[in-house]
C-alpha positions, 0 to 999 in steps of 0.5 A, a space after each residue: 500500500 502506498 503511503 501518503 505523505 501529508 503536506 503542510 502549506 506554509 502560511 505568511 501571516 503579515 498583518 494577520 492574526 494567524 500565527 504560528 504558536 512558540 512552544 511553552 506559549 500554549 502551543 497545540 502541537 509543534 509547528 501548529 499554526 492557528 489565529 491568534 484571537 487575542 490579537 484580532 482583540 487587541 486590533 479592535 480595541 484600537 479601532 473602538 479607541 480610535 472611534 471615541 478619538 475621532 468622535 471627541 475631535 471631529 464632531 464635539 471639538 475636544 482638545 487633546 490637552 483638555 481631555 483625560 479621555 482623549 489622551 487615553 485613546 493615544 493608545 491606539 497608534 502605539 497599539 497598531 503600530 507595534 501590531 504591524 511590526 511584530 508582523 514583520 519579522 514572519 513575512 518569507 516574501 512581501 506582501 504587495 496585494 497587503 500593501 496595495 490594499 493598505 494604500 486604497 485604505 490610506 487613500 480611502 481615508 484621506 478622501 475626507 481626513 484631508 481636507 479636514 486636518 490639511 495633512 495625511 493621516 497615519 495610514 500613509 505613514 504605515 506605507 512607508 513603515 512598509 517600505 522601509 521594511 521591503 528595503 531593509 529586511 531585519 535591520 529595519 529593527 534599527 529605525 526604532 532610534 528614528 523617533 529622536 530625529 523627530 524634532 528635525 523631520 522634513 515631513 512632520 508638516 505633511 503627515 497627521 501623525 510624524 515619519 519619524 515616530 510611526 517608523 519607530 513604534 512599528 520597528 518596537 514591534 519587529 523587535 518584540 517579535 525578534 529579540 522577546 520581551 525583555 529587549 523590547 521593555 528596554 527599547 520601549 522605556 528609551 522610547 519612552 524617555 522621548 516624550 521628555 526629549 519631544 517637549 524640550 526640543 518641540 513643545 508645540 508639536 506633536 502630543 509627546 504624551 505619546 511616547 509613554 504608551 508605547 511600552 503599555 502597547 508593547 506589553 499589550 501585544 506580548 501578552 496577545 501572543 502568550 494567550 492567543 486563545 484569549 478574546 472579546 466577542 465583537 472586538 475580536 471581530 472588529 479586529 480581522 477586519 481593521 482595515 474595513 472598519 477603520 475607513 467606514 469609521 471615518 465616513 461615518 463619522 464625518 456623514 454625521 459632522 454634515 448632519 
């Protein structure tokens, strides 16, 4: 009798949840590959913090400076960028249709961000993290020192959110996902200290409160990976979806502004 030899197909999980899981981090077997939930959770949960950001700016005129809420839901951008990066390191060939569909998203939102704000917002910044990734494989790792640049970046008037800083957050990422938990506390809290750094050298710029989520982010999504069975219903959904539901967030939001 012939034998049949089972074949496994090799998944590139790019900015998806379906990972591989490490043994000791409650693996079902050697080599299993399953979604992470957990992280779809984490995803959502930025979509929903976006959500009340973007309600408090948009619709009820709430100043950053003014409100506790809105500077909790800073969260957010440190949160998907660290998601994209830890990502990063799993990638065995670049994902041009994920770009591409990263790029209609970026243009999708910008459509109505744009003549609102007069800048781009993080979405095209997140093309250029990607970039920047296709270009320089694992040493992309090193552009976490990118945030210190920021009070000289050429581009902080073109964009929502600063090159400098959205590169460095999404290298945090790849770096968790490269060197584990304890390198990435430590790049997170050097991170961390450029919100001191922000405020001297550019006091009316970006939020430099900013910077001291990217650790919490950082924990966040390491967690994620150690519990992937763990979820939330309805934000895990949100979650496999962020895209999507990041664009209908913000044509929602300003079809509501018009009423």
């Amino acid at each position: 009798m012939a034998k049949h030899r089972k074949t496994k197909r090799k998944q590139s999980p790019v900015l998806s949840s379906a990972v591989p899981v490490p043994s000791g981090s409650g693996a079902v077997a050697a080599g299993a590959s399953q979604r992470n939930v957990f992280l779809d959770t984490l995803r959502g949960f930025a979509i929903v913090l976006m959500v009340v950001d973007h309600v408090a700016g948009l619709l009820m005129d709430i100043r950053i400076q003014d409100s506790y809420l809105r500077l909790s839901t800073r969260l957010a951008m440190p949160l998907f960028c660290v998601l994209m990066g830890y990502f990063f390191i799993l990638q065995s060939r670049f994902k041009y249709r994920r770009l591409g569909e990263v790029v209609v998203a970026a243009v999708m939102a910008n459509l109505v961000f744009y003549p609102h704000y007069h800048s781009i917002e993080i979405l095209g910044c997140l093309v250029l993290a990607a970039l920047l990734f296709k270009a320089t494989g694992p040493f992309f790792v090193g552009f976490a020192v990118l945030l210190f640049a920021y009070p000289w970046d050429p581009l902080v008037t073109w964009f929502d959110f600063p090159p400098t800083i959205v590169v460095s957050f999404v290298a945090q990422g790849m770096i968790l996902r490269r060197f584990g938990i304890a390198a990435a506390i430590a790049s997170g809290l050097i991170l961390s200290s450029g919100a001191f750094w922000i405020h001297e050298l550019q006091p009316a710029g970006v939020n430099h409160k900013l910077c001291l989520f990217i650790l919490p982010a950082t924990l966040l999504v390491d967690l994620g990976s150690r519990f992937p069975a763990k979820h939330i219903p309805g934000l895990d959904r949100i979650g496999q979806y962020p895209l999507t539901a990041y664009v209908v967030q913000y044509y929602a939001i300003m079809l509501i502004s018009q009423m």
